[in-house]
N, C-alpha and C positions, 0 to 999 in steps of 0.2 A: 615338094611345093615350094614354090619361092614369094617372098612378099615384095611390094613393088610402093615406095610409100610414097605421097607429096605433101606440101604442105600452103599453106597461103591463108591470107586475112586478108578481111575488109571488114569498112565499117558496120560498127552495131545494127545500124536502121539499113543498112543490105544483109545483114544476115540471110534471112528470110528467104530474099529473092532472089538471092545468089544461089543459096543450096538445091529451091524449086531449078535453077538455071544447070546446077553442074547434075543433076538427077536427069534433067531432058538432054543434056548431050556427052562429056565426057562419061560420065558412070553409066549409062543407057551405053556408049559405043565400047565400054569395055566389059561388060556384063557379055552383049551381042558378039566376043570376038569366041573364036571357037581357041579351048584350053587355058581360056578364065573360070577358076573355083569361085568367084564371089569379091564382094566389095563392102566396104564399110567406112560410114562418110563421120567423123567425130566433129563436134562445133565446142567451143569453149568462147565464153566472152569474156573479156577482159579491159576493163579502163577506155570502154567504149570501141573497143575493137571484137570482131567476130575472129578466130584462129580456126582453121580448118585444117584436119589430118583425113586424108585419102588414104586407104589400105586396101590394095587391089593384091589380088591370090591367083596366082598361076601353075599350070601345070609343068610349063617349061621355057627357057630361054626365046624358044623359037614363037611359043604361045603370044610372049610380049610382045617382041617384033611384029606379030600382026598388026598388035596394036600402034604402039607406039614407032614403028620403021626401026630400021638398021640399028641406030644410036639409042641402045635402050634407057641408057644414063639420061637422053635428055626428054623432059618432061612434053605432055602434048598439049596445046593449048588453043582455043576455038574463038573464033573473031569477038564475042563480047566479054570475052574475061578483063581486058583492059578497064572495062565499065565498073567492076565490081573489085579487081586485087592492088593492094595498098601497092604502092611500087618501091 
């Protein structure tokens, strides 16, 4: 099994709507890839920031690559995340 982590924050008052957001599409499209084990989404808030840990579980190298394409190092990210991650 391999673990696959990311990380990212936004503000407090998007907490909320962001987690509903990365549930409807990144966590949804790696759940959906075939030789994903599972996922698990941590929220911590902090001094008015939300801190979010992704922990996505894989069967194998090749698994992630569905996911994520060739470059498994680099993170995958979907057109409204700009709206919600601190930069």
């Amino acid at each position: 099994m391999i673990a696959r982590i990311w990380r990212g924050a936004t503000e407090e008052s998007k907490a909320d709507e962001f987690i509903d957001y990365m549930l409807k599409t990144g966590v949804r499209d790696l759940r959906a890839t075939e030789g994903n084990l599972g996922a698990l989404v941590l929220r911590r808030v902090n001094h008015g920031h939300a801190e979010f840990l992704l922990i996505s579980l894989w069967r194998s190298l090749d698994a992630i690559r569905r996911f994520a394409g060739d470059d498994i190092e680099k993170a995958v990210y979907y057109s409204e995340d700009k709206k919600y991650l601190d930069k």
